[in-house]
N, C-alpha and C positions, 0 to 999 in steps of 0.2 A: 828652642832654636832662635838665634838670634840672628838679626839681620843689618847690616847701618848700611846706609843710601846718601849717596855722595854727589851732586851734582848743584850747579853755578846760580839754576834758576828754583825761585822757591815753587813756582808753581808745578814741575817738572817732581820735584821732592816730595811735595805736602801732597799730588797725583797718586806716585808709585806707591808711599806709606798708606792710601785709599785701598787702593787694590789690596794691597797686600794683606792689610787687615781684614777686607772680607772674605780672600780667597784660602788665607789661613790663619783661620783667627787664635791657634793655638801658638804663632810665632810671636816674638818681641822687635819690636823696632830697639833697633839698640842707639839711636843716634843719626839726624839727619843733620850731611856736614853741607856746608856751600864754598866750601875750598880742602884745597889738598892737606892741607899742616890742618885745619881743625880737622878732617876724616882720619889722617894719623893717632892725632891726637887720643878723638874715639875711639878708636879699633884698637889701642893697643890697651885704654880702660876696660870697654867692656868686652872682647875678645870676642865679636861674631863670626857667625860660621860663614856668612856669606855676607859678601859686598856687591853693590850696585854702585860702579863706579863710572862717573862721566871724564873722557878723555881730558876739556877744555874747562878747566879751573884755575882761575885764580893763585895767586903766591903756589902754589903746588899742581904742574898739572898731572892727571890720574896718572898716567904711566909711571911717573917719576915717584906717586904716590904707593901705589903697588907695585914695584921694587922695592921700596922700602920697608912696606906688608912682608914681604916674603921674608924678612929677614927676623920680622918680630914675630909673626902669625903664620908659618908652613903653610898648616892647612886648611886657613881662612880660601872657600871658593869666591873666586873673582868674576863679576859678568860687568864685560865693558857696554857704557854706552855712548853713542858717537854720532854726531850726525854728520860726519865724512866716512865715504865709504873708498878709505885709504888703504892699500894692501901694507903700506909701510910701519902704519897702528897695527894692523890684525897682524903681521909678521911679529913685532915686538910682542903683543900681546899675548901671543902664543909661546915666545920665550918665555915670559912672566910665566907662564903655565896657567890660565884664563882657563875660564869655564866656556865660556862663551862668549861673542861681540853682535851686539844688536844697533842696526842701526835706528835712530831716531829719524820722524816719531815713531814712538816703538808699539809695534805690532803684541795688540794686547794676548791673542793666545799663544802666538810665538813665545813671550813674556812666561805666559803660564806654566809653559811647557817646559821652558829652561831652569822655570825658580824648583817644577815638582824634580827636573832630573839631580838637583843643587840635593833637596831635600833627601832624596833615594841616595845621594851617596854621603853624604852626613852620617846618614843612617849604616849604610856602610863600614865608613870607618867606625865607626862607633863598634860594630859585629869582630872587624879588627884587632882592637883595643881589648875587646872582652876576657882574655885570655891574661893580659897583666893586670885586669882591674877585677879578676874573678873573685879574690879576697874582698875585696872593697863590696862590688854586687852580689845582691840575692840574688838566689835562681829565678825567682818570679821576676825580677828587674832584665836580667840574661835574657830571658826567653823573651820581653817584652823588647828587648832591643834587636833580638832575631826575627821578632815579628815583624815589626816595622820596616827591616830588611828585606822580606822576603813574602810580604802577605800579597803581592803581585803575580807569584805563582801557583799554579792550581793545585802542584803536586806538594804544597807544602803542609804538613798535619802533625798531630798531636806527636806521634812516634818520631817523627821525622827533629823537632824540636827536641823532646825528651832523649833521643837518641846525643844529639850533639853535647847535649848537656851533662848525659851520663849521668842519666835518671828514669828513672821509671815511670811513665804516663801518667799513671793516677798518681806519684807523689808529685809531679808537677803542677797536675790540675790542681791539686790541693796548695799548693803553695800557690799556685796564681790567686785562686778563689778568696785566700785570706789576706795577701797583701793589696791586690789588686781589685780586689771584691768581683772579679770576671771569670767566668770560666775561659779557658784557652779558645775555645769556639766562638764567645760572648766578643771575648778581645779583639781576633782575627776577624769575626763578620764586620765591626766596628770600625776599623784600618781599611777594611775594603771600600764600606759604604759611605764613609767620610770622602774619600779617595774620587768615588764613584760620583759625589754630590758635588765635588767641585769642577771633575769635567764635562756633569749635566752645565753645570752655570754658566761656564768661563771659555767652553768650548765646540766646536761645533760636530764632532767626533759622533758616526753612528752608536745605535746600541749597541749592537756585536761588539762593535769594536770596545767602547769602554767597558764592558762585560768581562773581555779578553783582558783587559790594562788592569783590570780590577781582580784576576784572580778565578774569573769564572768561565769554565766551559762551555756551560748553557746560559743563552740568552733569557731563553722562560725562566731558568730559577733563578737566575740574577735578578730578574723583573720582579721576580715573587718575593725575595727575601728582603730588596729593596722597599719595596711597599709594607712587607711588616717592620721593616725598622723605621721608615719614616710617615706611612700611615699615607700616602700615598705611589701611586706610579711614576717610574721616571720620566717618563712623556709629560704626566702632570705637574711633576718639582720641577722640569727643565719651563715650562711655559709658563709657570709661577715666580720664577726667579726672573726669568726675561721679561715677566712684566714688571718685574719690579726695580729693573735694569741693572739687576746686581750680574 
């Protein structure tokens, strides 16, 4: 997943790439621009999936910037940032077809909660796609992109995968295990509790609640399997991380 971040001020840039790198650390900054022509420039090299654009920039300002986006990169997602809270940006920016508009300074779980929903439909399209890139992907690859799509839902399981794929359970696990070195289970718990470990950190959401966001029914065994993957309670990783002001 790649991300470039586009804004006037460095301290504002070298901030968001902060967060960003600790909230997910499996993404790529693809490129922090400080004007509009160098953010084009970027996005149209490294092709990210999602942009952090500031409205008021230099030789290119963002809007002018993403119009331009749309015409290289469809389905590069855009989240403006703005510190005018102008109906006449948010109107345009909604024509761009915008992910979302935050105003500055920008509200860091607000932030979090925009970049996970960026993420969930990346992931998305991607589920999409699978169907003309089925030649191209392995099943273990297929199902690992259906994962990722859908490991937020409770009712999602071996069958349910293997079904879509037009396969048979155990030849799936078997092909996850070998390419992937995970069982279907191993992969799914792991999506969850990644998932789980960054709205312990980053936000202030009951248990129930990220339990529910995470995939899980029950609060007690969310609690439980948490604790066996990360060798603590999430009571304990959320008060471990905030002391560490991550």
């Amino acid at each position: 997943m790649k991300i470039l971040i586009a804004d006037d001020e460095r301290t504002i840039r070298n901030g968001l790439a902060g967060l960003i790198r600790n909230w997910f650390p499996s993404w790529e900054i693809a490129g922090l621009a400080e004007n509009g022509k160098q953010a084009l420039r970027i996005a149209t090299q490294e092709k990210p999936q999602i942009a952090l654009v500031d409205i008021n920039m230099p030789e290119m300002n963002g809007l002018e910037m993403i119009e331009k986006l749309r015409s290289i990169l469809p389905n590069t997602l855009v989240v403006i940032l703005s510190g005018y809270d102008q109906f006449a940006y948010a109107q345009q920016g909604i024509r761009l077809g915008i992910l979302d508009y935050l105003l500055k300074p920008v509200d860091r779980e607000q932030l979090f909660m925009v970049l996970r929903e960026a993420e969930e439909r990346v992931a998305k399209q991607s589920v999409e796609r699978i169907e003309e890139l089925a030649d191209e992907l392995s099943l273990a690859q297929q199902a690992r992109v259906l994962l990722e799509a859908s490991f937020t839902d409770p009712e999602t399981s071996l069958n349910q995968v293997a079904a879509c794929l037009h396969m048979s359970a155990s030849s799936l696990t078997r092909s996850m295990q070998k390419e992937l070195g995970m069982s279907f289970g191993e992969y799914l718990t792991a999506l969850r509790i990644e998932k789980a470990s960054c709205l312990l950190a980053n936000t202030e959401q009951k248990m129930y609640e990220i339990a529910e966001n995470c995939g899980y029914g029950s609060q007690h065994y969310f609690s439980r399997v948490f604790r066996k993957q990360r060798g603590e309670t999430p009571q304990t990783y959320r008060k471990t991380k905030r002391g560490k002001g991550q």
